[in-house]
C-alpha positions in Angstrom: -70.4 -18.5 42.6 -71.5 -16.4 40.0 -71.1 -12.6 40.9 -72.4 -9.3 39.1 -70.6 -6.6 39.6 -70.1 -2.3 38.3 -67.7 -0.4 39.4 -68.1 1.8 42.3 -68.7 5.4 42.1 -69.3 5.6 46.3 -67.1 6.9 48.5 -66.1 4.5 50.9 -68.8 1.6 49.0 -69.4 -1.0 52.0 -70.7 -3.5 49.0 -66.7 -3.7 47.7 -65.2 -6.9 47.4 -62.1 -6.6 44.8 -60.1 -4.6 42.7 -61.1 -5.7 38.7 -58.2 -7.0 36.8 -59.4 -8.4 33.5 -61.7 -10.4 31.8 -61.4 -13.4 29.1 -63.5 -15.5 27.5 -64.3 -19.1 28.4 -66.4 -21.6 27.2 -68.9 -23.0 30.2 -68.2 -26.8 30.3 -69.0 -26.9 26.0 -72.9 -27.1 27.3 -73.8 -23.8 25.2 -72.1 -22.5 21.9 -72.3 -18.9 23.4 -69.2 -17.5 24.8 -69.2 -15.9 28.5 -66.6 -13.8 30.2 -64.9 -14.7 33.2 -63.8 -11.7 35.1 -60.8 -11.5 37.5 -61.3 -9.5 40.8 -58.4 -9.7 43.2 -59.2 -9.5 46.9 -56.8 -10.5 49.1 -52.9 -10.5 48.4 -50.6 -8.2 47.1 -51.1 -6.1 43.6 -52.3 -2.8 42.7 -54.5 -0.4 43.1 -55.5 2.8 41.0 -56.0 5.7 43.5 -56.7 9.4 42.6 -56.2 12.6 45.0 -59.6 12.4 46.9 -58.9 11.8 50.4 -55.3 13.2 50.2 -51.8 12.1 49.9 -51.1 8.6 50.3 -48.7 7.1 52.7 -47.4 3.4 53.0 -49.8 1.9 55.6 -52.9 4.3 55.0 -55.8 1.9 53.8 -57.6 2.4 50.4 -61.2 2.6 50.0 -63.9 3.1 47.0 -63.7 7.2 45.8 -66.7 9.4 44.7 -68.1 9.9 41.2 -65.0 7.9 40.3 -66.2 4.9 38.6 -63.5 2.5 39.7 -60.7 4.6 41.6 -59.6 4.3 44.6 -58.8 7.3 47.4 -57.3 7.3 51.0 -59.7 6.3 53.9 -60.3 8.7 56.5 -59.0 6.9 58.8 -56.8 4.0 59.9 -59.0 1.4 60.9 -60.0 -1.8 58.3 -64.0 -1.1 57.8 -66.0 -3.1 56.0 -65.6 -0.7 53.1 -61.6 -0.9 53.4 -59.9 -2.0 49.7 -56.4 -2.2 50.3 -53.2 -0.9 52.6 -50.6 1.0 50.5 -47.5 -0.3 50.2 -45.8 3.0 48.9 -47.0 6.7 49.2 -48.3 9.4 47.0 -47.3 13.0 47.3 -49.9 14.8 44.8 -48.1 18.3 44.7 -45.1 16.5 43.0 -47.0 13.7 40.9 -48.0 15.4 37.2 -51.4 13.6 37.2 -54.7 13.0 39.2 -54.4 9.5 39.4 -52.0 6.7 39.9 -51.4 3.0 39.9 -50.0 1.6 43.2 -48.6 -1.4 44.9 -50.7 -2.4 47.9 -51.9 -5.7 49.8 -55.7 -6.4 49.5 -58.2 -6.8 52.6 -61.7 -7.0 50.7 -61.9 -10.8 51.5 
């Protein structure tokens, strides 16, 4: 299937379905001369996840969902059941008072799928 998708700038988005990875260009079965991109969305597995400090300090098991204003970050859920707006599970924890910056890249299993 063919998806559009933005990044999400709701907290706790119910229309998620992946974390964005990349893109690269491919050429549709040579029918057309124009190039398109192919995007990769991971969402369900293990990987990463790029949180920032809304919601709290992170610890291994809290789930991830979609943050505020954030255009792509992630934050901890409020609480600890798997919702339809649920991203990932943490796989490691975040203390903010002893991290230098607002956001950070962790490991976490997927559960958008």
């Amino acid at each position: 299937p063919i998806n559009y998708v933005v990044t999400s700038s709701i907290h706790q988005d119910k229309r998620v379905f992946g974390v964005y990875w990349n893109s690269h260009q491919w050429d549709h079965d040579n029918l057309e001369a124009q190039m398109r991109y192919k995007h990769v969305i991971a969402a369900i597995g293990d990987g990463v996840v790029l949180v920032n400090k809304q919601g709290g300090n992170i610890g291994n098991g809290d789930y991830i969902t979609t943050a505020s204003g954030s255009g792509g970050y992630g934050c901890k859920q409020t609480d600890g059941i798997l919702h339809n707006y649920t991203v990932a599970k943490a796989t490691e924890a975040v203390t903010w008072s002893s991290y230098p910056s607002s956001s950070k890249l962790i490991a976490c299993t997927y559960h958008c799928g």
